[in-house]
C-alpha positions in Angstrom: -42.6 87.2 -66.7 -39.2 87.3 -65.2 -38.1 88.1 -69.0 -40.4 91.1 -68.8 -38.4 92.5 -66.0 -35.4 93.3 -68.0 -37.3 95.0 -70.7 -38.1 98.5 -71.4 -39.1 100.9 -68.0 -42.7 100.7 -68.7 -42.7 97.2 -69.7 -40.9 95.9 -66.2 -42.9 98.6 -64.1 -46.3 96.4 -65.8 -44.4 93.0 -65.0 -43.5 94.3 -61.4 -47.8 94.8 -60.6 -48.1 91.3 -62.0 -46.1 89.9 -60.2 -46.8 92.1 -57.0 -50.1 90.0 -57.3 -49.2 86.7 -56.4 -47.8 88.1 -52.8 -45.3 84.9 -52.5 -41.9 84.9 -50.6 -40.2 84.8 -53.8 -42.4 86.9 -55.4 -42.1 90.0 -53.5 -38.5 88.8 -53.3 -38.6 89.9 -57.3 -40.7 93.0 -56.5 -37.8 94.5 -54.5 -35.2 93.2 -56.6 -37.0 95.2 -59.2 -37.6 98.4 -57.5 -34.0 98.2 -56.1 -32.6 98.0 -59.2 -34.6 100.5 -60.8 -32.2 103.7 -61.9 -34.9 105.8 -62.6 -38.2 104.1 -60.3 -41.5 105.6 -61.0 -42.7 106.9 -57.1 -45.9 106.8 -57.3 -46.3 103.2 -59.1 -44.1 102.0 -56.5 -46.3 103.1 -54.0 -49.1 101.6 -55.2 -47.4 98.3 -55.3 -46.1 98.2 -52.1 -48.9 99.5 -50.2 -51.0 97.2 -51.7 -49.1 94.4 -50.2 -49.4 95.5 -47.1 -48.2 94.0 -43.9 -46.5 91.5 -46.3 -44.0 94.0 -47.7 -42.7 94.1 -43.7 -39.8 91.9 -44.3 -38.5 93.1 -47.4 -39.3 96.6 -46.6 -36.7 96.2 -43.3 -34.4 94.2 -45.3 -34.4 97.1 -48.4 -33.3 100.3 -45.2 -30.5 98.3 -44.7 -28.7 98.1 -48.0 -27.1 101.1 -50.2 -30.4 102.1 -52.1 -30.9 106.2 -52.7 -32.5 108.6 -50.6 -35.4 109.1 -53.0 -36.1 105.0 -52.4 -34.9 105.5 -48.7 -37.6 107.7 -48.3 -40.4 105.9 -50.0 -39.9 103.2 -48.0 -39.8 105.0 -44.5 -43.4 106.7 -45.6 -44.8 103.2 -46.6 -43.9 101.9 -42.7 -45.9 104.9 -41.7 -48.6 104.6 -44.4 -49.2 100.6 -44.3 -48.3 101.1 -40.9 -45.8 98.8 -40.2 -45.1 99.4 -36.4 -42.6 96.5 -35.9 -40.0 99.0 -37.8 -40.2 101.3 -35.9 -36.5 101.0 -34.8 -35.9 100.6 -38.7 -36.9 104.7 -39.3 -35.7 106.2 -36.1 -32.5 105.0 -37.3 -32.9 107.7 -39.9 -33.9 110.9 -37.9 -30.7 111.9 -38.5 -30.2 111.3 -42.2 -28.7 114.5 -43.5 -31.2 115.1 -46.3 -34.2 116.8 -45.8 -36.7 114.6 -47.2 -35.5 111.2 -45.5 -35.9 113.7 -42.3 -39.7 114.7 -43.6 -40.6 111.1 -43.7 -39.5 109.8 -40.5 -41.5 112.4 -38.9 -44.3 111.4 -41.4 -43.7 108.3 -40.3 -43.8 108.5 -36.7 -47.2 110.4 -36.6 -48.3 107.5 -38.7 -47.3 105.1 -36.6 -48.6 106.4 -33.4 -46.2 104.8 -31.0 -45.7 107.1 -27.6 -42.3 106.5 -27.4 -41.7 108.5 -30.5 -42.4 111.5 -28.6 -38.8 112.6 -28.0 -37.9 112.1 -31.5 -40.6 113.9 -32.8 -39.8 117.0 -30.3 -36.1 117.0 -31.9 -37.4 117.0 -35.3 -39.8 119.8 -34.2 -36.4 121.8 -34.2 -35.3 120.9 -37.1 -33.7 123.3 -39.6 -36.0 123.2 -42.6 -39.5 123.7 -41.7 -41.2 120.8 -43.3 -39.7 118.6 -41.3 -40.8 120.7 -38.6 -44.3 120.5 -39.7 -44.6 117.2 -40.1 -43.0 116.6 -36.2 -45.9 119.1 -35.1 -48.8 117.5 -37.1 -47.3 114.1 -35.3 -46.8 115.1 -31.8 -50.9 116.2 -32.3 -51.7 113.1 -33.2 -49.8 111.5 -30.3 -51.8 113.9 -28.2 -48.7 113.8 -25.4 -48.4 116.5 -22.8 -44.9 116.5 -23.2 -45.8 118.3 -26.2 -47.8 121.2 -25.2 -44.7 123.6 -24.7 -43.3 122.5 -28.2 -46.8 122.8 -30.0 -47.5 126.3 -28.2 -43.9 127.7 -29.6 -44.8 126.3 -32.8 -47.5 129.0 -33.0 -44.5 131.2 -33.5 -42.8 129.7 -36.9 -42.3 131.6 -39.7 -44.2 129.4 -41.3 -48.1 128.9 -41.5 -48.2 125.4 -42.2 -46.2 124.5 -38.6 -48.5 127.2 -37.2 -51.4 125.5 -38.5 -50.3 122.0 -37.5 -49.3 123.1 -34.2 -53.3 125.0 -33.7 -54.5 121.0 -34.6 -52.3 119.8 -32.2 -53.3 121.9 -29.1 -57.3 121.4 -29.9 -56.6 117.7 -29.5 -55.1 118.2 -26.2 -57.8 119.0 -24.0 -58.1 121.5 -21.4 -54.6 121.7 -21.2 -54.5 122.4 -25.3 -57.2 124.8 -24.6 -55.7 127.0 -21.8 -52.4 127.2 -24.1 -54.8 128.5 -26.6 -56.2 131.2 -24.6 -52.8 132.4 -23.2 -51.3 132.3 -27.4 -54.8 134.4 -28.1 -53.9 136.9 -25.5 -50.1 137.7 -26.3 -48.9 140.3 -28.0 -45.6 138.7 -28.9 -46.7 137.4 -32.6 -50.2 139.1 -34.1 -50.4 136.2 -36.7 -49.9 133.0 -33.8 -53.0 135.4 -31.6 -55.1 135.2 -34.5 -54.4 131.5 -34.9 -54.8 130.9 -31.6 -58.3 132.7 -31.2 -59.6 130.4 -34.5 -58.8 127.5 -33.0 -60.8 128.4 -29.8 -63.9 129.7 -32.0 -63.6 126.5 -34.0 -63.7 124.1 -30.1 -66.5 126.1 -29.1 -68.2 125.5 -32.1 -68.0 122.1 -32.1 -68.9 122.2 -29.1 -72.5 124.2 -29.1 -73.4 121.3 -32.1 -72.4 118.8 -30.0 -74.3 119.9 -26.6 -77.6 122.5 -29.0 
């Protein structure tokens, strides 16, 4: 088997699942030595494999951040603390808010939401100003989650993006907030600053009241 991990991409990708299988020390030790390695890793099988092992994959995972491995495998792995979730890495990620490419940036704020952990709050509220927008987004969609009132200003501005899907994430984020998410919604309905965050904003409050006449008929 260990032969099999020097052979052709697709036959060391099939080797790597095998091996990911036996979930030993040493084992998983060869599953990141693998995926490490790999010049040209195939995301998505990766993935898989890791997520698969779970809360297993939390030492390897924190020792992988540390060394000189590529964006593209930074990120995977800062998604998979927030996918598996993995909060005990927490500090692992934040260490990475800053990382100057966009998509390390997209899954630390991914990951945050993920992880659910109130102290991210802050964080999240920088990356809600972030430059690119889908980084944005993702900060939104995890400052709903957190369901923080520290968050209501951001998630009200967020109605104002240029973009729909930070619009859209920020309109979640208020209707999980309560009556303070609801009065935010009114007073975004009511403006005549931005047409397009009114409209989002008047949705939202048709969707709650919805919801609520099936809840109370």
């Amino acid at each position: 088997m260990l032969k099999l991990l020097e052979d052709k991409p697709i036959v060391r990708l099939a080797a790597v699942q095998a091996i990911s299988q036996l979930s030993t020390p040493e084992t998983l030790g060869l599953v990141f030595q693998a995926f490490e390695s790999d010049l040209c890793p195939n995301i998505h099988s990766y993935i898989s494999i890791i997520l698969s092992l779970g809360a297993k994959a939390e030492v390897n995972i924190h020792e992988a951040l540390k060394k000189p491995i590529s964006q593209e495998k930074i990120a995977l792995l800062i998604e998979l603390v927030g996918a598996i979730p993995l909060r005990s890495l927490y500090l692992d990620i934040l260490s990475f808010a800053d990382h100057p490419e966009k998509e390390v940036r997209i899954k630390v704020a991914r990951a945050l939401g993920g992880l659910s952990i109130p102290d991210s709050v802050p964080v999240l509220i920088r990356l809600a100003s972030d430059t690119a927008w889908e980084v944005q987004a993702q900060a939104v969609k995890g400052l709903g989650r957190l369901k923080s009132p520290e968050a209501l200003d951001i998630l009200a501005e967020a109605f104002f993006s240029k973009d729909w899907h930070v619009r859209f994430n920020a309109r979640s984020g208020l209707m999980s907030l309560g009556e303070a998410g609801v009065k935010r919604l009114e007073e975004i309905s009511q403006q005549t600053r931005d047409s397009y965050a009114a409209a989002m904003a008047a949705m939202a409050l048709h969707d709650l009241y919805l919801s609520c006449e099936q809840m109370n008929p």
